[in-house]
MISEKOL-848818 format. One record per atom (N, C-alpha, C): residue number from 0; residue in one letter; x, y, z. Coordinates in nm, 2 decimals. Example, Ala and Ser with C-alpha at 12.3 -4.5 7.8 and 13.67 -1.06 7.14 Angstrom:
2
<zakol:0	bado:A	u:1.32	v:-0.57	w:0.78> $
<zakol:0	bado:A	u:1.23	v:-0.45	w:0.78> $
<zakol:0	bado:A	u:1.32	v:-0.33	w:0.78> $
<zakol:1	bado:S	u:1.28	v:-0.22	w:0.71> $
<zakol:1	bado:S	u:1.37	v:-0.11	w:0.71> $
<zakol:1	bado:S	u:1.29	v:0.00	w:0.79> $
# end
This chain:
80
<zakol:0	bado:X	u:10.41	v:-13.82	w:12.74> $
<zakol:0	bado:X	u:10.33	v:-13.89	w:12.65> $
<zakol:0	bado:X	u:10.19	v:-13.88	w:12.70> $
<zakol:1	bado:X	u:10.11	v:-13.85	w:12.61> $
<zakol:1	bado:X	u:9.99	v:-13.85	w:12.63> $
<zakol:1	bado:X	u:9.89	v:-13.95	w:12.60> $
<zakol:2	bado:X	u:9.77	v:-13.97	w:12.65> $
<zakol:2	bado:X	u:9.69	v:-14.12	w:12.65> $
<zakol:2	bado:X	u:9.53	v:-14.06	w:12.61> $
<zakol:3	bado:X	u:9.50	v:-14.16	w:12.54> $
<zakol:3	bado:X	u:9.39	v:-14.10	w:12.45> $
<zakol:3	bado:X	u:9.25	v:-14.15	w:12.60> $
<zakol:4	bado:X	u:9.16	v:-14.02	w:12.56> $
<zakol:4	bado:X	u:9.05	v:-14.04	w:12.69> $
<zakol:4	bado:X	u:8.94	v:-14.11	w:12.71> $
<zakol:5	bado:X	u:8.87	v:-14.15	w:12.70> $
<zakol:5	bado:X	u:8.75	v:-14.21	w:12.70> $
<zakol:5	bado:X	u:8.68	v:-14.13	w:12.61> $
<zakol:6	bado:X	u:8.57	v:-14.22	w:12.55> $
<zakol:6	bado:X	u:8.47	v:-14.12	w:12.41> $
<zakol:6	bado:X	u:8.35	v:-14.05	w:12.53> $
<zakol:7	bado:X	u:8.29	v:-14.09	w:12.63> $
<zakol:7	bado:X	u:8.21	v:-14.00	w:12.72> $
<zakol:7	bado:X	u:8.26	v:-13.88	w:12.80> $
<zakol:8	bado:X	u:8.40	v:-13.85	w:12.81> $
<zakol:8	bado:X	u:8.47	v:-13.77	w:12.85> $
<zakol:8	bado:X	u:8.41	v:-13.62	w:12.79> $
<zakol:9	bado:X	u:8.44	v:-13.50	w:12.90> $
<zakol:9	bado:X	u:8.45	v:-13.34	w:12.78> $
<zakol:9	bado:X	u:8.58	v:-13.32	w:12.83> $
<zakol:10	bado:X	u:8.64	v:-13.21	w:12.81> $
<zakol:10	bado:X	u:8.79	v:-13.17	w:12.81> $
<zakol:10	bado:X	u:8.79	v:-13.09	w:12.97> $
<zakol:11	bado:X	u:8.65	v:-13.07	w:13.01> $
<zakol:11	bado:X	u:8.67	v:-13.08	w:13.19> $
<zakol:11	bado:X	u:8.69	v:-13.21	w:13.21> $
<zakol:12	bado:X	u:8.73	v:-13.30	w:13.19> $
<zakol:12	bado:X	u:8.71	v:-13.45	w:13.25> $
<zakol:12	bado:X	u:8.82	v:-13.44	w:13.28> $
<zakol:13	bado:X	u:8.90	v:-13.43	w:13.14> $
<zakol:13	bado:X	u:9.03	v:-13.51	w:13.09> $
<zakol:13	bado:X	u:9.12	v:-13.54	w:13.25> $
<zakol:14	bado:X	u:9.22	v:-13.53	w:13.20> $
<zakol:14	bado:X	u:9.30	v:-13.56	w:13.27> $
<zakol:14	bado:X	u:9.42	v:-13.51	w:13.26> $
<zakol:15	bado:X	u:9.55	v:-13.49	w:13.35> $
<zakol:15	bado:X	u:9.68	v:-13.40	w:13.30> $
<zakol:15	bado:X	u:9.71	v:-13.47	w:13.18> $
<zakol:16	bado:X	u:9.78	v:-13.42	w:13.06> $
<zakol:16	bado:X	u:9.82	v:-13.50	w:12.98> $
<zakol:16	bado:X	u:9.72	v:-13.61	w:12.88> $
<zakol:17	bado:X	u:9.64	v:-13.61	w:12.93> $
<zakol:17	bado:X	u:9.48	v:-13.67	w:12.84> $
<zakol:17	bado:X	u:9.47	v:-13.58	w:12.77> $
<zakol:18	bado:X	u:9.45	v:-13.66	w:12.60> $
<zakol:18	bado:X	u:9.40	v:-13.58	w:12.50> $
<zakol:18	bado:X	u:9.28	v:-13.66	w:12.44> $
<zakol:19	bado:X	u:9.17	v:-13.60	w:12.41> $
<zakol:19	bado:X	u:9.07	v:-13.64	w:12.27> $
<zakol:19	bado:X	u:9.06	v:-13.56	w:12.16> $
<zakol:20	bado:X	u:9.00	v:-13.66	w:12.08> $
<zakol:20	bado:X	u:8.98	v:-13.57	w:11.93> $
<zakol:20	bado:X	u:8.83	v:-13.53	w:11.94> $
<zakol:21	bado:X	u:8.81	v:-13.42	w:11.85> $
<zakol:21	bado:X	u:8.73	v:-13.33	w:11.82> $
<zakol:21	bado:X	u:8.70	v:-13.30	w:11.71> $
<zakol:22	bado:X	u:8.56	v:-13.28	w:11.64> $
<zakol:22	bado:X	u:8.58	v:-13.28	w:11.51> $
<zakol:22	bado:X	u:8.67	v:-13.36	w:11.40> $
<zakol:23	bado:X	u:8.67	v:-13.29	w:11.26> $
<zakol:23	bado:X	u:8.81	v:-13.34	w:11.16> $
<zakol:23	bado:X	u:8.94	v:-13.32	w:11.23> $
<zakol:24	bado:X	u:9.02	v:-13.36	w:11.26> $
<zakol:24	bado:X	u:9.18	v:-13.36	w:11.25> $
<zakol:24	bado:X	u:9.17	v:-13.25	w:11.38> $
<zakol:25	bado:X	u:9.17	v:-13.24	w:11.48> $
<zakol:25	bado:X	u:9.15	v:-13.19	w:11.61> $
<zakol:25	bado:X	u:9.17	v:-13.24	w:11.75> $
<zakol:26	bado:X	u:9.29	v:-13.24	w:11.83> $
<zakol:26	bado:X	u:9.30	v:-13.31	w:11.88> $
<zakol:26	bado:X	u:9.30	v:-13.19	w:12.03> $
<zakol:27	bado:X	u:9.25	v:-13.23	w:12.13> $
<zakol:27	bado:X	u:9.30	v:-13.16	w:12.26> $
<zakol:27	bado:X	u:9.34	v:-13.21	w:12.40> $
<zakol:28	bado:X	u:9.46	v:-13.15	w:12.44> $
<zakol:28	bado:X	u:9.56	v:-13.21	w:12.49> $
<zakol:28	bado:X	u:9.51	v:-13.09	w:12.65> $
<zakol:29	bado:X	u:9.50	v:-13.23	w:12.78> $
<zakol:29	bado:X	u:9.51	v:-13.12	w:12.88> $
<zakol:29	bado:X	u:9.65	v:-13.10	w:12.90> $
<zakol:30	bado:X	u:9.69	v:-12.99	w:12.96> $
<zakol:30	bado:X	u:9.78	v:-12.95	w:12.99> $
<zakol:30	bado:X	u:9.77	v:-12.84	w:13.13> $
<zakol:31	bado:X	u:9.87	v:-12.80	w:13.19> $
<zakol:31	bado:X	u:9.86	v:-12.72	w:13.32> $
<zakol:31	bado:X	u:9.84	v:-12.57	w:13.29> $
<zakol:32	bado:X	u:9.70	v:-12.57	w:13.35> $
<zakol:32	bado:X	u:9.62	v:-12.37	w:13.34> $
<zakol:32	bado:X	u:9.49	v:-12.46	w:13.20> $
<zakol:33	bado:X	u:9.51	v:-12.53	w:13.15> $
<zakol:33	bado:X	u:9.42	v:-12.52	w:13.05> $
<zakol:33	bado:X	u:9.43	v:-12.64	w:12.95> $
<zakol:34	bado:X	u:9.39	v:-12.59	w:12.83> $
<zakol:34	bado:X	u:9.43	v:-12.71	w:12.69> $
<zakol:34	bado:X	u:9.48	v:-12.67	w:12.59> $
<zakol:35	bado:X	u:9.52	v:-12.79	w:12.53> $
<zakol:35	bado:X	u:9.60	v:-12.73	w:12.34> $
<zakol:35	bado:X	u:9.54	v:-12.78	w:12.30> $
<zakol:36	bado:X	u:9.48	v:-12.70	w:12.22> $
<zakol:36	bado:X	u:9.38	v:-12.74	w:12.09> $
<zakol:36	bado:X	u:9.54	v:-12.74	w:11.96> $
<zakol:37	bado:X	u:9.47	v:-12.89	w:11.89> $
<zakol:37	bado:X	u:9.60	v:-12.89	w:11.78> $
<zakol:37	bado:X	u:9.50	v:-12.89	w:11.67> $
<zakol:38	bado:X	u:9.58	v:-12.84	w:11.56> $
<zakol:38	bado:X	u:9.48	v:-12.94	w:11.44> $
<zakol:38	bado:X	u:9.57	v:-12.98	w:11.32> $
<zakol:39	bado:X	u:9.54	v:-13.13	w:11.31> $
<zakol:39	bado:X	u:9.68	v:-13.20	w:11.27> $
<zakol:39	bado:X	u:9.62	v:-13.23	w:11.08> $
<zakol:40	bado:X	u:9.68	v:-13.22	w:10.97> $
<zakol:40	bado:X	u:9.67	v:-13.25	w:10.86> $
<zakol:40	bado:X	u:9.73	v:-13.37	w:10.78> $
<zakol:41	bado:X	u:9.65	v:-13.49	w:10.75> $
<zakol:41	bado:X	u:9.72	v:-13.58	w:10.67> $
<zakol:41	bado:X	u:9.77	v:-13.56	w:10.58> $
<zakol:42	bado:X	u:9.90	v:-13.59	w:10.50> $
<zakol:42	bado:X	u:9.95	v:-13.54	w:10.39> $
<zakol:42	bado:X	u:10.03	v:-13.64	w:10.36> $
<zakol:43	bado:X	u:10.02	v:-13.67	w:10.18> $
<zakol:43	bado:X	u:10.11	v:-13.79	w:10.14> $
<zakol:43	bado:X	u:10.22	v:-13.73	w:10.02> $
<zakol:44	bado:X	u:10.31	v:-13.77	w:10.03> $
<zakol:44	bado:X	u:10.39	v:-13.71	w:9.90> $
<zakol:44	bado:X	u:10.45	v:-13.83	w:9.86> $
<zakol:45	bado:X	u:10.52	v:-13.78	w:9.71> $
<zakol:45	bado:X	u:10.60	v:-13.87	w:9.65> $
<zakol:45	bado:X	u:10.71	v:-13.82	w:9.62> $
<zakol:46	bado:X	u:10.89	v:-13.94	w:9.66> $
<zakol:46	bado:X	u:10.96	v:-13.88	w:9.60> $
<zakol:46	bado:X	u:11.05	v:-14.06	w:9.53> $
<zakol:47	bado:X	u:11.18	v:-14.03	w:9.58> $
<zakol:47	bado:X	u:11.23	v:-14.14	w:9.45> $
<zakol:47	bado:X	u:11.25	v:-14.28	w:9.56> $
<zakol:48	bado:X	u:11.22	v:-14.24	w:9.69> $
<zakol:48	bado:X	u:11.18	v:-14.41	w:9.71> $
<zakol:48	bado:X	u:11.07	v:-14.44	w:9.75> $
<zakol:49	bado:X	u:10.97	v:-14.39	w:9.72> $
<zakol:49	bado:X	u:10.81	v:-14.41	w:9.69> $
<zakol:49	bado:X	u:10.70	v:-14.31	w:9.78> $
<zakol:50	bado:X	u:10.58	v:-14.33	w:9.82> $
<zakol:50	bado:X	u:10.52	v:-14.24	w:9.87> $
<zakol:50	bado:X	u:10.54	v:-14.24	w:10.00> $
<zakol:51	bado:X	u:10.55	v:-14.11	w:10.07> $
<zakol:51	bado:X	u:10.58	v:-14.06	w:10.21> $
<zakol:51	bado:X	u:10.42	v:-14.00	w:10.26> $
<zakol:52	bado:X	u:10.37	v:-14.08	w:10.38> $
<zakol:52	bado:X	u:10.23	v:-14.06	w:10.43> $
<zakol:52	bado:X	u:10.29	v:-14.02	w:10.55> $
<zakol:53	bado:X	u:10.23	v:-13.87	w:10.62> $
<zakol:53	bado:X	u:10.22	v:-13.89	w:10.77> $
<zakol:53	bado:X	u:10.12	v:-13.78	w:10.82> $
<zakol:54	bado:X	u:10.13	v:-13.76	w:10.92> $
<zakol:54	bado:X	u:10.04	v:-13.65	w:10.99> $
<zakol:54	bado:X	u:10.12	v:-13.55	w:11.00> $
<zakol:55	bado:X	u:10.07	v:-13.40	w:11.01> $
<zakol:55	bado:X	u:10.21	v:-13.28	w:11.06> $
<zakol:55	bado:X	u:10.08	v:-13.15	w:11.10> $
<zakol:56	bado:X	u:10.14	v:-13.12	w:11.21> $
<zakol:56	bado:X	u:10.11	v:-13.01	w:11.27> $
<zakol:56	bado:X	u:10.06	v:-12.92	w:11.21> $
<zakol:57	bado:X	u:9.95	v:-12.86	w:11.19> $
<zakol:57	bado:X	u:9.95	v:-12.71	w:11.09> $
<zakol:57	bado:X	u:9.96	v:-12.61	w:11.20> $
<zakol:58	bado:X	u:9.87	v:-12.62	w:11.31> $
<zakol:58	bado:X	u:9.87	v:-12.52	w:11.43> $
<zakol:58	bado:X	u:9.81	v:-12.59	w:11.55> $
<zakol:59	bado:X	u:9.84	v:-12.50	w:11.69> $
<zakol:59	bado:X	u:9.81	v:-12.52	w:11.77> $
<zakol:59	bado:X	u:9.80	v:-12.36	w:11.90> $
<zakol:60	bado:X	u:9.68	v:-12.39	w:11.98> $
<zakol:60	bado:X	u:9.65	v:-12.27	w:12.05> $
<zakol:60	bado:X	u:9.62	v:-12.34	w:12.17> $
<zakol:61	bado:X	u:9.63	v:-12.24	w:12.31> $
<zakol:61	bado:X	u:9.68	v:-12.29	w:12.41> $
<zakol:61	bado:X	u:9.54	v:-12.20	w:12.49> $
<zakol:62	bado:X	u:9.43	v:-12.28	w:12.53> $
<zakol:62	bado:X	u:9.31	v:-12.20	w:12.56> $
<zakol:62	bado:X	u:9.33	v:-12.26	w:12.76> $
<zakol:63	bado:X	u:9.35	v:-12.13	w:12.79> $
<zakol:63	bado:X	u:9.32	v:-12.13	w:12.94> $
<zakol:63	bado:X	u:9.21	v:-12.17	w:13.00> $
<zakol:64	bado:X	u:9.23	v:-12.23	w:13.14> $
<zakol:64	bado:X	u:9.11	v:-12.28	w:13.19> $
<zakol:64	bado:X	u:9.00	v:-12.17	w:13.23> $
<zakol:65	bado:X	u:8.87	v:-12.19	w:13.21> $
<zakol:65	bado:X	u:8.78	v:-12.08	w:13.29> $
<zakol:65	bado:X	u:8.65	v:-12.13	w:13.34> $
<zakol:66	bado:X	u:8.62	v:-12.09	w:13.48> $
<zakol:66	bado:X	u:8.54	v:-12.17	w:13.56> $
<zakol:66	bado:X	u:8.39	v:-12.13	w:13.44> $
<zakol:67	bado:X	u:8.36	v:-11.97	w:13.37> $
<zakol:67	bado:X	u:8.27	v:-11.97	w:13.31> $
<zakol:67	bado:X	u:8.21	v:-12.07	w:13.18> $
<zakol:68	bado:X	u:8.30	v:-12.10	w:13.17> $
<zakol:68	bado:X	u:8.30	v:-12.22	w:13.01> $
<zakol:68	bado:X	u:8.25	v:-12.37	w:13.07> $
<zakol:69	bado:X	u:8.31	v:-12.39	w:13.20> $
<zakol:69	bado:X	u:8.25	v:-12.48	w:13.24> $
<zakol:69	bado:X	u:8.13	v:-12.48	w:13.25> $
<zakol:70	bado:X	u:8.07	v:-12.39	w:13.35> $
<zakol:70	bado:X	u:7.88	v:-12.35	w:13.36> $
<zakol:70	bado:X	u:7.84	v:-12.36	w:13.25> $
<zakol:71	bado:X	u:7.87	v:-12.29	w:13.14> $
<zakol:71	bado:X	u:7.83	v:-12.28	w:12.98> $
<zakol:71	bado:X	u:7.80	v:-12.43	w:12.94> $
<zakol:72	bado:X	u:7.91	v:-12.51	w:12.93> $
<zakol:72	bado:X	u:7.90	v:-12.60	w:12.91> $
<zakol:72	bado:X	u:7.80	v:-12.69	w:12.98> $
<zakol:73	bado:X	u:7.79	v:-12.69	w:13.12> $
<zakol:73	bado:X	u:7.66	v:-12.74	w:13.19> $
<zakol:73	bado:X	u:7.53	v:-12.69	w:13.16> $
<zakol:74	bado:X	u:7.53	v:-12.57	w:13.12> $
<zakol:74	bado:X	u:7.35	v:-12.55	w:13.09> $
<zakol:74	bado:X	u:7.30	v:-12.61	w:12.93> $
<zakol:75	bado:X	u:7.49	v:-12.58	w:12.88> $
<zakol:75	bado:X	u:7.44	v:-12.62	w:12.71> $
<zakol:75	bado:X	u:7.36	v:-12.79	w:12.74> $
<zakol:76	bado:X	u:7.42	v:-12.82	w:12.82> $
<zakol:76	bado:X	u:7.40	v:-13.01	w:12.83> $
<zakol:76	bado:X	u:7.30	v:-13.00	w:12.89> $
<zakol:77	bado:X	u:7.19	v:-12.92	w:12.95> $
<zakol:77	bado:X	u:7.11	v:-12.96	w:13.04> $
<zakol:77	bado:X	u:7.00	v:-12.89	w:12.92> $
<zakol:78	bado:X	u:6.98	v:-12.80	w:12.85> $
<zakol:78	bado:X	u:6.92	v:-12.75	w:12.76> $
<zakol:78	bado:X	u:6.85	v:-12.90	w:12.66> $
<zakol:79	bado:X	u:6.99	v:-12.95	w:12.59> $
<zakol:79	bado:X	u:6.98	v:-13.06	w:12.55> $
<zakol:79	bado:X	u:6.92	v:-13.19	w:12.54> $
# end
């Protein structure tokens, strides 16, 4: 089970199993070596015992850890 992270957090923060959202419908989940970027779509349908609302998976991609993205991300923030 995963636990949503703090809004000051970046996805170096997180934690094993900590996820935040990102953008629309974006969620990223740490995981071991790296993270899973999801991106989840609301969708409501109708059938004969009334309207069906939920969230469902469209994809997800499994982006490895890399000490260079971190730096990147440090100059992007110091730039800033």
């Amino acid at each position: 089970m995963s636990t949503e992270a703090p809004i000051n957090k970046t996805i170096f923060d997180l934690d094993l199993h900590e996820e935040c959202h990102i953008q629309n419908n974006w969620v990223v989940l740490r995981v071991p070596g790296g993270w899973l970027y999801t991106h989840w779509e609301y969708r409501q349908q109708e059938n004969n015992t009334g309207r069906i609302e939920q969230w469902t998976d469209k994809h997800s991609t499994f982006i490895p850890y890399s000490e260079q993205a971190k730096i990147d991300q440090m100059e992007h923030l110091l730039k800033t």
